[in-house]
C-alpha positions in Angstrom: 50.1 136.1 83.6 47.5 137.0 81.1 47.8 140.6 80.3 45.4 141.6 77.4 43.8 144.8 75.5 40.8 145.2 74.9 39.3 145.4 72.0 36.1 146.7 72.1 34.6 148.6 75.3 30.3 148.0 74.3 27.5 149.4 76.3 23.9 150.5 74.6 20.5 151.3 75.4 17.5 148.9 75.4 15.9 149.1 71.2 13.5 147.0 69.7 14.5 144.0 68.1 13.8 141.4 65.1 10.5 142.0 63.4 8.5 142.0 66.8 10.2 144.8 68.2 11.2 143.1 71.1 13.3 145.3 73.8 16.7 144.3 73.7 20.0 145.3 74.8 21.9 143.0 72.7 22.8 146.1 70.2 25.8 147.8 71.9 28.3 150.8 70.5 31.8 151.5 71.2 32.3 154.2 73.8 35.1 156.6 73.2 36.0 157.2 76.7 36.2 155.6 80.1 33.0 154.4 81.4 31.9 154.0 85.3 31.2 150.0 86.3 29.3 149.5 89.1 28.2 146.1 90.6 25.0 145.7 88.1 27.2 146.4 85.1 28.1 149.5 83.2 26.6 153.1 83.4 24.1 153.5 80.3 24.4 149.9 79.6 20.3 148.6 79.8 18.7 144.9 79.6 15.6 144.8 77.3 14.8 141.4 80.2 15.9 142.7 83.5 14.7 139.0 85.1 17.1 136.9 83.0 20.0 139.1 81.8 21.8 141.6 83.4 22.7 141.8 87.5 25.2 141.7 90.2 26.1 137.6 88.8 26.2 139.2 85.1 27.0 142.8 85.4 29.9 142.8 82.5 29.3 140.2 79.7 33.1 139.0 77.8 33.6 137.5 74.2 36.4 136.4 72.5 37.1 138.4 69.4 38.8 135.5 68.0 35.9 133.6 67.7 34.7 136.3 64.7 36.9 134.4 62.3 35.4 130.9 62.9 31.8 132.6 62.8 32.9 134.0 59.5 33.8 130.9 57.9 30.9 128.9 59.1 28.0 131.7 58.0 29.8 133.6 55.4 29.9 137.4 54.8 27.8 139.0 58.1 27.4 143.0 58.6 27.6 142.0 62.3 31.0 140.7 62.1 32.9 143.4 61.3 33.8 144.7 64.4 33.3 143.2 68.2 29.4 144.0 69.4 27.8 140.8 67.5 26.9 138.8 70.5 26.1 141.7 72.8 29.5 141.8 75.1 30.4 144.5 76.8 34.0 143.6 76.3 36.5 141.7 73.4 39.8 140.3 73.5 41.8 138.3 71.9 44.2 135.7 74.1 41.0 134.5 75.6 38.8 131.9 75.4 36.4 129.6 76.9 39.2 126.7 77.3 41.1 129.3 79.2 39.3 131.2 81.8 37.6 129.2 85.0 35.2 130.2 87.4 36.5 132.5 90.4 39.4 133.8 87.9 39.5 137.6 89.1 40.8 140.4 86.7 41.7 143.9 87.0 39.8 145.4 84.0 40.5 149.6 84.7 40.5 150.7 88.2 37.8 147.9 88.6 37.9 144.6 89.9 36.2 141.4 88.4 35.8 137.9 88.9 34.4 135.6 86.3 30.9 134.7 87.9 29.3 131.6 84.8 29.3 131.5 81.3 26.6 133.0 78.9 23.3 130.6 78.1 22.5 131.6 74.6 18.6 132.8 74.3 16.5 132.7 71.1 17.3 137.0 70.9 20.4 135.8 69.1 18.4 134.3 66.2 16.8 137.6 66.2 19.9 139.1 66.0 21.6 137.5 63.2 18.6 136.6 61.3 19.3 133.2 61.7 16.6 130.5 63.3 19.8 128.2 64.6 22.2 131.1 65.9 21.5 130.6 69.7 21.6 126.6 69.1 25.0 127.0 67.4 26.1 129.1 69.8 26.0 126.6 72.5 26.7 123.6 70.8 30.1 125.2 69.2 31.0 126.3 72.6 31.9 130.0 71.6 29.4 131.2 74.0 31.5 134.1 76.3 31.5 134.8 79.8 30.3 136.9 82.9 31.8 138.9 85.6 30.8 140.2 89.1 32.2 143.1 89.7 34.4 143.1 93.4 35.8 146.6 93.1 33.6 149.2 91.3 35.5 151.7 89.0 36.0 153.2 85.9 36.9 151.2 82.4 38.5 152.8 79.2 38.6 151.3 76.0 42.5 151.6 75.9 42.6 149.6 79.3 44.3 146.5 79.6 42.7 143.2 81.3 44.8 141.7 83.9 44.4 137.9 85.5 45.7 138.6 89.2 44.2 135.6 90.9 42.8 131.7 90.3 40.6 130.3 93.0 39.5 127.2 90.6 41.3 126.7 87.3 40.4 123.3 86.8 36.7 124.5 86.7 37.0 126.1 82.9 33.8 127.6 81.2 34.4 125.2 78.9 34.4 122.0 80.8 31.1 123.3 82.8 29.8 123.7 79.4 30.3 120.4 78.4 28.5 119.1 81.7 25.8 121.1 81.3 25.3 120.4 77.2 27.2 117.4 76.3 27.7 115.0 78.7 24.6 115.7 80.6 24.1 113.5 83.2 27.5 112.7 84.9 26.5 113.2 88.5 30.6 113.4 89.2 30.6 116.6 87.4 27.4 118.4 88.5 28.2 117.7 92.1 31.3 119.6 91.4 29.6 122.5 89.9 27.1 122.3 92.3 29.4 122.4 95.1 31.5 125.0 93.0 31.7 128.1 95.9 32.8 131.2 92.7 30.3 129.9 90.6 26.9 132.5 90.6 24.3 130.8 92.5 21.6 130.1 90.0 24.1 127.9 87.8 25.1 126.0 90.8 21.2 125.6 91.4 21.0 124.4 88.5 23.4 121.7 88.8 22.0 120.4 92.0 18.2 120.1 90.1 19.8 117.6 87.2 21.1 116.0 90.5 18.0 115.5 91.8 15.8 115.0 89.1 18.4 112.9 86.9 16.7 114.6 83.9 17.7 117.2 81.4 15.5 120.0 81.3 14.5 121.0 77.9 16.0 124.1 76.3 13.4 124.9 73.9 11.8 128.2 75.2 15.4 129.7 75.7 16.6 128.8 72.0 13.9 128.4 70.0 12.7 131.6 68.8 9.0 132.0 69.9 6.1 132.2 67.2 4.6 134.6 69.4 6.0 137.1 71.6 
């Protein structure tokens, strides 16, 4: 039974960001004591893009800590990896990973309740980020991309709380191996009629799904990754 500390409790205001002072909440800060969640996230925790991050299907945002290292190595000496906050999470851990945790896994994270809802898309404001042109492109294509919660039972979180796994409705269905559908092996219609049928999984992904169905197209992923020349 996974039972895990966490290792960073984030939350932060909306602030510009990148050269275009862009609002952003992608620039969290460690709390120092126990913070109320409620069903659209954490109190004084704000989305710079209300529309597309943020919400009852994204209300808590989760990143391995372990992933730091292998960042690290790939882009050398970074300010931003020092300590858990890089990627915008609201929470870290380490025990945890993409390969691990599946859709409809629920967890008691402080006297709150929450069930893993879809994994994170990467958008372009992590080039901004990291000063890096690729960042959001590497992020998805390595994988090491987090996860989301909805939250069941509101509550409080402290950063000296402990996240528990007390049920599995769907482990077969990892992050990672939705990932893989949706990035890698893009067209297997076995797959995306699984994730599209996939009852835990938040509603736009399985949407999503059913379009590349449909269409029997990839959709192109430039305006999400691809920092714009003009914002």
């Amino acid at each position: 039974m996974t039972d895990l500390p966490l290792r960073g409790l984030l939350i932060g205001p909306a602030r510009p960001l990148g050269p275009r002072g862009v609002p952003s909440g992608i620039a969290k800060s460690r709390v120092s004591g126990a913070v109320a969640l409620s069903e659209t996230g954490f109190q004084g925790d704000v989305q710079g893009d209300p529309v597309r991050h943020g919400g009852p299907e994204k209300a808590v945002h989760h990143y391995p800590f372990e992933h730091y290292a292998c960042w690290a190595r790939e882009l050398g000496p970074h300010p931003l990896l020092a300590a858990p906050g890089a990627f915008g999470e609201n929470i870290a851990t380490i025990g945890l990973t993409e390969e691990d945790v599946a859709i409809g896994d629920v967890f008691e994270l402080g006297t709150a309740i929450v069930e893993v809802s879809q994994g994170r898309q990467p958008c372009w404001k992590l080039n901004e980020r990291f000063g890096r042109a690729s960042m959001a492109r590497d992020v998805q294509s390595t994988g090491r991309t987090g996860w989301y919660y909805r939250v069941l039972r509101v509550g409080a979180v402290a950063p000296d709380d402990r996240l528990r796994l007390v049920e599995r409705t769907s482990p077969g269905w990892t992050i990672a191996r939705i990932r893989h559908a949706f990035y890698v092996d893009t067209l297997n219609r076995e797959e995306l009629a699984g994730i599209a049928a996939l009852e835990r999984l938040a509603a736009g992904w399985r949407a999503h799904a059913a379009r590349r169905l449909e269409k029997r197209r990839v959709e192109d992923w430039t305006a999400r990754l691809d920092t714009p020349s003009d914002t």
